[in-house]
C-alpha positions as CSV (number, residue, x, y, z in Angstrom):
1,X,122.0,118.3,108.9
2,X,123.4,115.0,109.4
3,X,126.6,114.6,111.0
4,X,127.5,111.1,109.4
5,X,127.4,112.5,105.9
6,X,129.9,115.1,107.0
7,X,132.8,115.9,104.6
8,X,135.5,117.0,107.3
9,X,137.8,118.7,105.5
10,X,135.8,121.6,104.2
11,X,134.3,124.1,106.8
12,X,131.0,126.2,106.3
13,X,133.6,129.6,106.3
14,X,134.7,127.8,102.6
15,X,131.5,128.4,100.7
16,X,131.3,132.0,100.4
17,X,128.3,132.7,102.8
18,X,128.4,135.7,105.1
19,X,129.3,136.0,108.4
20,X,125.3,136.7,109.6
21,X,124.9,133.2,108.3
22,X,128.0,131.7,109.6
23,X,127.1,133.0,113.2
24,X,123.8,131.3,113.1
25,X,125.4,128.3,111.6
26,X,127.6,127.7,114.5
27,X,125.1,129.0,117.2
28,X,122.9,126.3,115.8
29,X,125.7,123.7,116.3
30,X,127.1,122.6,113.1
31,X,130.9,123.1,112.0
32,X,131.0,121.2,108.7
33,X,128.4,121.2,105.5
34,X,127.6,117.8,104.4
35,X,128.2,117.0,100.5
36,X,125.5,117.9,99.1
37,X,125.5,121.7,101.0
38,X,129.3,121.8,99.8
39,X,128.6,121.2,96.4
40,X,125.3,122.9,96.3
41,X,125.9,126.5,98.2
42,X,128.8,127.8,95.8
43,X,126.8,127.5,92.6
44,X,123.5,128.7,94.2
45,X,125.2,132.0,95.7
46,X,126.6,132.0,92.0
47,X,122.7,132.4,90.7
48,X,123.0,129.0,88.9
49,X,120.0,126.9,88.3
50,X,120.5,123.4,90.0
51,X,119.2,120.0,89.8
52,X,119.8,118.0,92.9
53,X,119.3,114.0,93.3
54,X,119.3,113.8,97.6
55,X,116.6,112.2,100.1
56,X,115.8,113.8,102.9
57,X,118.4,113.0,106.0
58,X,121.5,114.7,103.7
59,X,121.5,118.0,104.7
60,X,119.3,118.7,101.4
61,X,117.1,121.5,103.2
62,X,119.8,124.0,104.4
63,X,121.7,124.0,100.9
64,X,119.1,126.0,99.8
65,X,118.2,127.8,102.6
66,X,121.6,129.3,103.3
67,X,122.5,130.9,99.8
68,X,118.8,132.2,99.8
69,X,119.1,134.3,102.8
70,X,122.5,135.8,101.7
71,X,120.9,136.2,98.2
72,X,118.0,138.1,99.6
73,X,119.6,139.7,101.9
74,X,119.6,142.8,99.8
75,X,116.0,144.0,98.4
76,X,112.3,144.3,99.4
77,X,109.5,142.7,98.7
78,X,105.9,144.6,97.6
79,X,102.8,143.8,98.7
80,X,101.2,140.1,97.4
81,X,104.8,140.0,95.3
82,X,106.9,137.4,96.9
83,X,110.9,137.7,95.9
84,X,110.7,133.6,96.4
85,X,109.1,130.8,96.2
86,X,109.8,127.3,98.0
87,X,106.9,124.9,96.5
88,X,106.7,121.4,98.7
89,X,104.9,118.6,98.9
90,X,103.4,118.4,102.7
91,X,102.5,121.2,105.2
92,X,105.3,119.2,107.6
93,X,108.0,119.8,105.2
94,X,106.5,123.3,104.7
95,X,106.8,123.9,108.4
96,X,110.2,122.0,108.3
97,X,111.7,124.4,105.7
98,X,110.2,127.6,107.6
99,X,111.9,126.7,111.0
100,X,115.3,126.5,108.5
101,X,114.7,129.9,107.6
102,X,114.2,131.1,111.1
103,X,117.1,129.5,112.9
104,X,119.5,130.1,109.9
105,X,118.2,133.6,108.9
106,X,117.8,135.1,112.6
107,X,120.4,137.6,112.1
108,X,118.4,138.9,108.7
109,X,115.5,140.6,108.5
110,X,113.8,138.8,106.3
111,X,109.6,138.2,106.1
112,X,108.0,134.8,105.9
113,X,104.9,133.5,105.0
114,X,103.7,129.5,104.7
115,X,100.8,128.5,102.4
116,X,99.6,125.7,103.8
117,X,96.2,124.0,104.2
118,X,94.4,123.6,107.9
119,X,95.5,127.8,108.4
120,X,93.4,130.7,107.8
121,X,93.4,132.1,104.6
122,X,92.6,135.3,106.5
123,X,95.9,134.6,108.2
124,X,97.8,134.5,105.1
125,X,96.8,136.9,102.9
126,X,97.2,139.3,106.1
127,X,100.8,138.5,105.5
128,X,100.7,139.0,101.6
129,X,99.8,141.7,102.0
130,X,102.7,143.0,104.0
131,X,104.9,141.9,101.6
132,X,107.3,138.4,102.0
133,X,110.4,137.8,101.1
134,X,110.2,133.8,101.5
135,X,106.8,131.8,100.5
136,X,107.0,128.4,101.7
137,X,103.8,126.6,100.0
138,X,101.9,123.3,99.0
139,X,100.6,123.4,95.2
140,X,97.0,123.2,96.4
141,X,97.0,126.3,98.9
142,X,99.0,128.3,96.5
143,X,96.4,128.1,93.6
144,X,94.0,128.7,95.6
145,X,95.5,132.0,96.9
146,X,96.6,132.9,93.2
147,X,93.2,132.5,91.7
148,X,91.5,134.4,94.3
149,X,93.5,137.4,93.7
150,X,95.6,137.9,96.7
151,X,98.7,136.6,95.3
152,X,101.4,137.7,92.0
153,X,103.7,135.6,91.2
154,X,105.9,138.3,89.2
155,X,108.6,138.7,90.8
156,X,109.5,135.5,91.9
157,X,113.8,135.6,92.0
158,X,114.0,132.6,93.0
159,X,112.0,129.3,92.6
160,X,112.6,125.6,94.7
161,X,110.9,122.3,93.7
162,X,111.3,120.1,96.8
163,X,110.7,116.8,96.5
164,X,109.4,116.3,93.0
165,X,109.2,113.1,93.1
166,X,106.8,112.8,96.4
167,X,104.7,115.8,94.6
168,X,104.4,113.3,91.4
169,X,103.5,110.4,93.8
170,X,100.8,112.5,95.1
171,X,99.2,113.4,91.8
172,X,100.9,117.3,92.2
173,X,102.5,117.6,89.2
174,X,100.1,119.5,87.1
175,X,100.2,121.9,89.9
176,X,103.3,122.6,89.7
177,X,103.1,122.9,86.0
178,X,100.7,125.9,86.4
179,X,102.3,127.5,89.3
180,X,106.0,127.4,87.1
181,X,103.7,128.5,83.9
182,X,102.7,131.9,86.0
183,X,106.4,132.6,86.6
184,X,108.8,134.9,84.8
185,X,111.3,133.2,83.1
186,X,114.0,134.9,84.3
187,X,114.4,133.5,87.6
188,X,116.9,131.3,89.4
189,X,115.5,127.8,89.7
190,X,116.5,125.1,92.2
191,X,115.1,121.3,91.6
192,X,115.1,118.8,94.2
193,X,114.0,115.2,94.1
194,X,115.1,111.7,95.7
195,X,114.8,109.7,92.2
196,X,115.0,110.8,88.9
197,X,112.8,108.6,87.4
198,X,112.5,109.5,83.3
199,X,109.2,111.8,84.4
200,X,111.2,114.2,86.6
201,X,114.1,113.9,84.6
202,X,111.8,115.6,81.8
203,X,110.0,118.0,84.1
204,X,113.5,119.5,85.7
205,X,114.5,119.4,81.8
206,X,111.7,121.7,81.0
207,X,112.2,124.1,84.4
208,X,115.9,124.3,84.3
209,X,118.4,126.2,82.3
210,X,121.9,124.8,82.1
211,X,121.7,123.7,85.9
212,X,124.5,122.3,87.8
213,X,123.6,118.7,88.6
214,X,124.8,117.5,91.9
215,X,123.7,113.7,93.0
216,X,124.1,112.3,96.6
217,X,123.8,108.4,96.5
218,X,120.9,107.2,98.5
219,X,121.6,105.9,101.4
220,X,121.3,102.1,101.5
221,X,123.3,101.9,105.2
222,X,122.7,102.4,108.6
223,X,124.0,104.8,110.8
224,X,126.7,103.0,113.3
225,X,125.6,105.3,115.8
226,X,122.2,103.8,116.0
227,X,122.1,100.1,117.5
228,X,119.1,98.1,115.4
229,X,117.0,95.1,117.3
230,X,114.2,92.9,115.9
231,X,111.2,91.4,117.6
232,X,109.5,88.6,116.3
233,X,105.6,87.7,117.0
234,X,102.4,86.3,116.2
235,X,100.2,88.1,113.2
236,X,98.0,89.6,115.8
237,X,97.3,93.3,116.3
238,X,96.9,92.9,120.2
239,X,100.3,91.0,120.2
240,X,102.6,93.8,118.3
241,X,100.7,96.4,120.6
242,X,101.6,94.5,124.0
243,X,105.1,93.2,122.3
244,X,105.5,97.3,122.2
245,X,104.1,97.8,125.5
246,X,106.7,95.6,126.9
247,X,109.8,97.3,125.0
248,X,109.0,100.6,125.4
249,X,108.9,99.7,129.5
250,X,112.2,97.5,128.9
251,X,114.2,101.0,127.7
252,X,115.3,103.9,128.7
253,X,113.4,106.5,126.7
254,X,113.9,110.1,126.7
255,X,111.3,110.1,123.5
256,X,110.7,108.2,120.6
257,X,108.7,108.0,117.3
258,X,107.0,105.0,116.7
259,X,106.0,104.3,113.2
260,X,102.7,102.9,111.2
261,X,102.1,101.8,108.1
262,X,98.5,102.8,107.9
263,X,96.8,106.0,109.5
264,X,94.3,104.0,110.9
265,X,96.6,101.8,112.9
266,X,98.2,105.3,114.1
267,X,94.9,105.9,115.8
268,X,94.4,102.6,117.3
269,X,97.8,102.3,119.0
270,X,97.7,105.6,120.1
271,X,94.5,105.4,122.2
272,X,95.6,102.0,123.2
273,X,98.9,103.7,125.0
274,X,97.0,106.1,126.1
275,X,94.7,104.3,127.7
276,X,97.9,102.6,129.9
277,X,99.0,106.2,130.4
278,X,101.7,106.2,128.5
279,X,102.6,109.9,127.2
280,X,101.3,109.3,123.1
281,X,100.6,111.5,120.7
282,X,99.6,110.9,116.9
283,X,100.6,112.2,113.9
284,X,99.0,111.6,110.1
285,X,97.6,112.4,107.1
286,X,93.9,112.9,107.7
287,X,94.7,115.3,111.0
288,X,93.8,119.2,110.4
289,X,96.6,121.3,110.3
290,X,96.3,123.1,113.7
291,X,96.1,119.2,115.3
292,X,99.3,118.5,113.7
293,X,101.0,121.7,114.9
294,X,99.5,120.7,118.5
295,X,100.8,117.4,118.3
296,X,104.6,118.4,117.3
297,X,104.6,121.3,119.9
298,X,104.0,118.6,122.6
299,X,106.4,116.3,121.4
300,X,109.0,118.8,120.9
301,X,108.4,120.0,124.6
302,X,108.4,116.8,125.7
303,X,104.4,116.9,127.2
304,X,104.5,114.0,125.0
305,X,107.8,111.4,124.6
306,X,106.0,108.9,121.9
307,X,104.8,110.4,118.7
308,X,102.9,107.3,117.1
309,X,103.4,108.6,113.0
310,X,102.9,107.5,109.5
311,X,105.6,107.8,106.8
312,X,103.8,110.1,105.1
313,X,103.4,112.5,108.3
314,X,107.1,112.2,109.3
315,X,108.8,113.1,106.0
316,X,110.7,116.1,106.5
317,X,110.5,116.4,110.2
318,X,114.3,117.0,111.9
319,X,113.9,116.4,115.5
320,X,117.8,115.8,116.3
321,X,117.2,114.3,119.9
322,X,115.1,111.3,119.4
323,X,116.4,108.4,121.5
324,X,114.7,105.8,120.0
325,X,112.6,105.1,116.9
326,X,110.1,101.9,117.1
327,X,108.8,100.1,113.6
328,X,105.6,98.9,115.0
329,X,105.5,97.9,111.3
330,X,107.8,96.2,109.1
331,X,107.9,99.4,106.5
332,X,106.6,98.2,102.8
333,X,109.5,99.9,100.9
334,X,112.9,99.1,102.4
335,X,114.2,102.4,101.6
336,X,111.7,103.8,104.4
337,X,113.4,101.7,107.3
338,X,116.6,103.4,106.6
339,X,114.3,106.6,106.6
340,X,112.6,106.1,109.3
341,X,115.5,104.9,111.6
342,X,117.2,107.8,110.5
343,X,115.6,109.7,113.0
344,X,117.3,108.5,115.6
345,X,121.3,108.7,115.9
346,X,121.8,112.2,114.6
347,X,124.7,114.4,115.2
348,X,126.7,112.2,116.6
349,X,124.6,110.6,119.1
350,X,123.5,107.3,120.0
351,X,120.1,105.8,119.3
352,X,118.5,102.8,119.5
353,X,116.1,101.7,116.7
354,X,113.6,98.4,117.4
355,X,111.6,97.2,115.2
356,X,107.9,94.4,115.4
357,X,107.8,92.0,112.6
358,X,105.4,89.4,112.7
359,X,105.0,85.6,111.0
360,X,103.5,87.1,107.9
361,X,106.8,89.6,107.4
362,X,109.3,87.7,105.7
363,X,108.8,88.7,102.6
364,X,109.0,92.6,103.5
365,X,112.0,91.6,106.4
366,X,114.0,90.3,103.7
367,X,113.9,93.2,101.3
368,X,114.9,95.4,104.3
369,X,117.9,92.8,104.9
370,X,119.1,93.0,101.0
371,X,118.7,96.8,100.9
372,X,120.7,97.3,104.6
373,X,123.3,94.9,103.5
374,X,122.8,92.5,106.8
375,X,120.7,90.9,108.9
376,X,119.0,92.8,112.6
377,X,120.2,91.3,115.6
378,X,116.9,89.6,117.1
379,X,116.2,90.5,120.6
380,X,116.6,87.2,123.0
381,X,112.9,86.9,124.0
382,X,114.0,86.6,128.2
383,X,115.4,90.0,127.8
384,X,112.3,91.2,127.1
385,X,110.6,89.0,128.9
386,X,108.6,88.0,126.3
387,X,108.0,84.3,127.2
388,X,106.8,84.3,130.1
389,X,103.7,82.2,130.9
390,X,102.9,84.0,134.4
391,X,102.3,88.1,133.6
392,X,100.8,89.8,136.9
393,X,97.8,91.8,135.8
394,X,98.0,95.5,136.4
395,X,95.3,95.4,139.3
396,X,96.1,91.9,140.8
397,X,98.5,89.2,140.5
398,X,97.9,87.0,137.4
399,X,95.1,85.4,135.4
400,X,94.1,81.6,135.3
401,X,92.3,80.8,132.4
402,X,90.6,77.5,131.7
403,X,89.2,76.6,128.2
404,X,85.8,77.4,128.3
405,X,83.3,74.4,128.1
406,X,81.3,74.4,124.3
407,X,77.4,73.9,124.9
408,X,74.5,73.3,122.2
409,X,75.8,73.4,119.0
410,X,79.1,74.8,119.3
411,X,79.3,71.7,121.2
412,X,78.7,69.7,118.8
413,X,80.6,71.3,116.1
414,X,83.5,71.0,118.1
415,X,83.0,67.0,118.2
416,X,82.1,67.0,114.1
417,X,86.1,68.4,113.9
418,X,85.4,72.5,113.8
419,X,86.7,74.4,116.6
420,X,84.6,77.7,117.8
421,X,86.2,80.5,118.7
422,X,86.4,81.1,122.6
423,X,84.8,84.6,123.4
424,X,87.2,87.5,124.1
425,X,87.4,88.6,128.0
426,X,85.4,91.9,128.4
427,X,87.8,92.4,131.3
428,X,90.7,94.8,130.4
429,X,92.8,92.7,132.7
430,X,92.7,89.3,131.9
431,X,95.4,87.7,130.0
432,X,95.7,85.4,127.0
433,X,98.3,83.2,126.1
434,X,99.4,82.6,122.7
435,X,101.9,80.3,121.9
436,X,104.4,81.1,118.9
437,X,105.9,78.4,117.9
438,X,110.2,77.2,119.0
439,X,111.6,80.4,117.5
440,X,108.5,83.1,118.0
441,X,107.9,84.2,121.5
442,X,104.7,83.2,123.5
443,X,102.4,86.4,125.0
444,X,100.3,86.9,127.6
445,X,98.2,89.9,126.7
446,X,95.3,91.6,127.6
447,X,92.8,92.7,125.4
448,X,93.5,96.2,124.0
């Protein structure tokens, strides 16, 4: 739930839920619904189909959740028969939807299962089998339970579409089209997507019976409880990393999620602050399911205060108490910085959000600026200390470098007007200095 998108004149005790509900509500620290839950919850406890336009960040997740655990409250489910199904795109958002149903539903006694890949299907089915009320699942792990026989979709009650629009993205749509094929048609079905581009529009068309449509703008602003700062630097990997290096050292971070736009680049800058001993863990696509549960545990727990992530990874996670959220890259879609600081700021707190662009960014910087309305206040480079031309090495004192002397024919390509490259240092230590031009600040960085 996000505090800023709080409507303050309507309390959670307005919407009809039950006082089980409302107990856990408040024990979980929220007094007011956020539009889209005030809107939403009514119609859903009503039975109504629904068709909701909301990213994540709105409070999208618990306007389902609530109504469902009053709705099946009342009831049992059989063995392999599911009373509802929550189909989403990711295993995090999965995981995300389950922890809803356990902090919201705790005075309930209702029965869980997730469908998820990188878990057991032993595991699973074990729970099938005793019967859920709630199956969270991805389309993939779902079929795959369904067509080996442990699994009836028949008395489904109730049926959520998260994210459509991510599922289309990720080539899940005729999926979903089977799974919704296996149902019975009399069922309550709730439809959730971010866009409604003319392909969802038509799917939710085809799902939906007479649903209440409820739309909550996307957000194009920032949070004024998070403070925004820009770094500017040299197009060079090794830069950005020690350009991070230096800012994460400059604050005061209780934790902090750093974003990627490539999985790769999550791996690389995650050894590489590892290596300086910084507390990192990483988070993305290609990681097995028990890695990424691993990973959030000891970030949640703090073990960990940096979890280096891709987009793709993060979506859906709600960790409220993030102090800080880094872009180590400029984010390709300018919808995703507002995502992404997002993270940062919640509830009312404060949260700093800093962000690496390089020489070649202007083109994705400016997008960002036109989507957000204004410019990001640019971090002077002394503050950082990001100009100096004297950095003491972390064994001792600082580094001279001279130009190293060409021989042979580097020599002499060197005098014909090519310049050779001078060799990297193989010592870990040694510094390089880069210079950036009057308005981009110079480094000295060691090799990472």
């Amino acid at each position: 739930m996000d505090a800023k998108l709080t409507n303050k004149n309507v309390n959670f005790d307005q919407l009809g839920l039950s006082s089980e509900v409302l107990r856990a509500v408040t024990e979980a620290g929220y007094e007011q619904p956020t539009p889209i839950q005030e809107q939403a919850i009514p119609f859903i406890l009503m039975g109504r189909d629904l068709l909701g336009c909301a990213q994540t960040g709105t409070g999208k997740t618990a306007s389902f959740t609530l109504p469902m655990i009053d709705i099946l409250a009342s009831g049992r489910a059989k063995a392999r028969m599911p009373r509802s199904l929550i189909i989403t795109p990711t295993r995090e958002l999965a995981i995300q939807i389950g922890e809803n149903f356990e902090v919201y539903g705790k005075y309930h006694k209702l029965s869980m299962a997730l469908l998820i890949g990188g878990v057991s299907f032993e595991d699973q089915l074990s729970k099938l089998d005793r019967g859920v009320d709630v199956l969270i699942a991805t389309p993939g792990r779902l079929l795959d339970h369904f067509e080996r026989g442990g699994l009836l979709l028949n008395d489904i009650k109730i049926l959520v579409i998260d994210e459509a629009d991510r599922m289309m993205d990720m080539g899940f749509i005729p999926d979903v089209e089977k799974i919704v094929s296996l149902l019975t048609p009399i069922r309550m079905t709730l439809f959730f997507s971010a866009t409604m581009p003319p392909q969802i529009r038509k799917l939710a068309d085809k799902f939906l019976i007479n649903p209440k449509e409820i739309t909550v703008s996307p957000t194009t602003t920032t949070a004024e409880t998070v403070s925004q700062f820009l770094a500017k630097v040299e197009n060079k990997p090794w830069v950005k990393r020690e350009a991070l290096r230096r800012m994460i050292r400059h604050e005061n971070i209780d934790n902090a999620i750093i974003f990627c736009n490539r999985k790769k680049d999550v791996d690389v800058l995650t050894k590489s602050l590892k290596n300086r001993e910084f507390r990192a863990v990483a988070l993305h696509g290609d990681m097995s399911q028990p890695a990424r549960l691993e990973t959030l545990e000891k970030f949640k727990s703090q073990e960990a205060n940096l979890l280096i992530a891709s987009d793709v990874a993060a979506r859906g996670l709600d960790i409220p108490k993030v102090s800080h959220v880094f872009n180590f890259d400029v984010p390709n879609h300018a919808e995703d910085y507002v995502h992404r600081i997002g993270r940062t700021g919640r509830a009312g707190r404060e949260g700093k959000a800093l962000t690496i662009a390089t020489t070649n960014d202007q083109k994705v910087l400016t997008a960002v600026y036109d989507f957000i309305g204004k410019k990001i206040e640019e971090i002077p480079t002394k503050e950082l200390d990001l100009t100096d031309l004297n950095v003491k090495s972390t064994t001792s004192g600082t580094h001279d470098h001279k130009k190293p002397k060409s021989r042979g024919k580097k020599a002499g390509s060197a005098r014909r007007g090519k310049t050779s490259k001078a060799p990297r240092t193989q010592n870990a230590t040694d510094e390089t200095i880069l210079g950036m031009g009057d308005h981009t600040p110079a480094f000295l960085l060691r090799s990472s």
